[in-house]
C-alpha positions in Angstrom: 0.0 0.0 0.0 1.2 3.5 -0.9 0.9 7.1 0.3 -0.5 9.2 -2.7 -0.9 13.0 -2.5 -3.9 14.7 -4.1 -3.7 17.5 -6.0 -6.6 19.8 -7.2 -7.1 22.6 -9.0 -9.7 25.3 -7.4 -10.2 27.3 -10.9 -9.2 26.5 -14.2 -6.1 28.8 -14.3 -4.6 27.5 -10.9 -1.5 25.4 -10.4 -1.9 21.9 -9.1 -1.7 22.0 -5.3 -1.6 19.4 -2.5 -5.1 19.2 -0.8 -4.6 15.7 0.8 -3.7 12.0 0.8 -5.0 8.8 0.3 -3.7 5.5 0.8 -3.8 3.1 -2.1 -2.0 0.5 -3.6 -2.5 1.8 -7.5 -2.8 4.8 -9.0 -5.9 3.5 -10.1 -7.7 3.1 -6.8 -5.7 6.2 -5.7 -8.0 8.6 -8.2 -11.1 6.8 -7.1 -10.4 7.7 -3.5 -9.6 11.1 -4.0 -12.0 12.1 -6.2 -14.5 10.3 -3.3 -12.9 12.1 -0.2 -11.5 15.4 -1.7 -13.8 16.2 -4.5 -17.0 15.2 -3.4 -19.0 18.7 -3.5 -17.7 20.3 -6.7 -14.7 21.7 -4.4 -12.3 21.9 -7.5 -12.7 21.7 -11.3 -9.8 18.9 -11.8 -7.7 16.4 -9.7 -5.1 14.3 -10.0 -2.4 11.9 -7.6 1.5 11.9 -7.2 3.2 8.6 -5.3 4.5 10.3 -2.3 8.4 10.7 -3.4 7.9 10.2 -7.0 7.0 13.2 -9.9 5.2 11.5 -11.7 1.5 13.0 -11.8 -1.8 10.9 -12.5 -4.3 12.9 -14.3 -7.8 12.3 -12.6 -10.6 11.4 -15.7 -13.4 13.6 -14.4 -13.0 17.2 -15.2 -15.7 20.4 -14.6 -19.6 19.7 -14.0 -18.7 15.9 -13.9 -16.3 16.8 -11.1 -18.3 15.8 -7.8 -20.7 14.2 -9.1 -23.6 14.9 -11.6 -26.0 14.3 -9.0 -27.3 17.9 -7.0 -26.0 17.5 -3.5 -26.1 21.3 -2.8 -29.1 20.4 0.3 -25.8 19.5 2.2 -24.9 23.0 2.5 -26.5 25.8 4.5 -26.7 27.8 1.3 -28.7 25.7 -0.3 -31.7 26.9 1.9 -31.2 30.6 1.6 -34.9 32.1 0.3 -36.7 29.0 1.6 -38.9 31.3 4.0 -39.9 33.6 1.0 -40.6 30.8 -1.1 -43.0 29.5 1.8 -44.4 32.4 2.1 -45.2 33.2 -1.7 -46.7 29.1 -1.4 -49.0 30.0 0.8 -50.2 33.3 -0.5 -50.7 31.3 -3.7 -53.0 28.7 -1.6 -54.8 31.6 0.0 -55.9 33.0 -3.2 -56.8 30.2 -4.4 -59.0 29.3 -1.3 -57.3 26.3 -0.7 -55.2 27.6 2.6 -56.9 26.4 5.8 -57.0 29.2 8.5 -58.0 27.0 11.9 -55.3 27.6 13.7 -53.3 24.7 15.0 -54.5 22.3 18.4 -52.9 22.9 21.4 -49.4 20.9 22.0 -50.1 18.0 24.5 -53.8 17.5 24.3 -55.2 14.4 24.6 -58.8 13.1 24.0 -60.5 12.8 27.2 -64.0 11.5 27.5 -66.9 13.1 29.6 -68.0 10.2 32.2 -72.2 9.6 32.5 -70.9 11.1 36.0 -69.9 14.1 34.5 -65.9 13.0 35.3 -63.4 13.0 32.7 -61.6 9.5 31.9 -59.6 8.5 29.0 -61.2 8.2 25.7 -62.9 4.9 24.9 -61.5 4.5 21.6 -58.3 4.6 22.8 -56.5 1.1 22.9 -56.3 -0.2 26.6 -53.2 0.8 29.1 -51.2 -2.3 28.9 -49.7 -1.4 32.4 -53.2 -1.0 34.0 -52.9 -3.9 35.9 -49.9 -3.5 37.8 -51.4 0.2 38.6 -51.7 1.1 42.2 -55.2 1.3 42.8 -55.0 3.8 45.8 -52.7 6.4 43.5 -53.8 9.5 42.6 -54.5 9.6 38.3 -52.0 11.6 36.6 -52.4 13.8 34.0 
């Protein structure tokens, strides 16, 4: 197994510059890995390895747009949701107009259905499936909730 250094290019006229290293025992495998660990998120437009103590340079075969993939992974970056509250917004002014927006507002947070006893006491709702811990409840215990 040998130690190759990546180079990567940030911009088309840039020199070739050490960004990292990979372990590999080819130069094959050596592009695969450092096109997967360095240049995963369009971070550079080309790539390429160098055996650590050798000159010899290994062009990568993915250049540009192909570079990182072809597949949009920009929701991996906080910039990727800039406008997403204006876009929301304009959505549901859209819905509004179109009288499709419903304008209850929302139930309360923790509410749970509670049925009205023929005693006029509260209790839990019928439909509910049973407690499966009822039976090792303390009988004498207050109810919570």
């Amino acid at each position: 197994m040998y130690v190759w250094d990546v180079l990567g290019k940030r911009r088309p006229g840039d020199e070739f510059e050490v960004v990292g290293g990979v372990k590999a025992p080819d130069a094959e495998l050596a592009l695969i890995l450092a096109k997967e660990t360095h240049f995963r998120h369009k971070e550079g437009v080309e790539y390429a390895v160098r055996r650590r103590g050798t000159d010899e340079i290994h062009m990568g075969p993915y250049e540009g747009e192909l570079l990182g993939g072809v597949t949009d992974h920009s929701y991996r970056r906080q910039e990727a949701y800039a406008g997403v509250g204006a876009k929301l917004k304009r959505v549901g002014e859209e819905l509004a107009r179109r009288g499709l927006r419903i304008d209850a507002t929302r139930p309360p947070v923790g509410r749970g259905r509670r049925h009205e006893g023929p005693d006029g006491t509260g209790g839990p709702d019928p439909r509910d499936p049973p407690d499966p811990h009822a039976e090792f409840a303390d009988p004498g215990a207050e109810p919570s909730g």
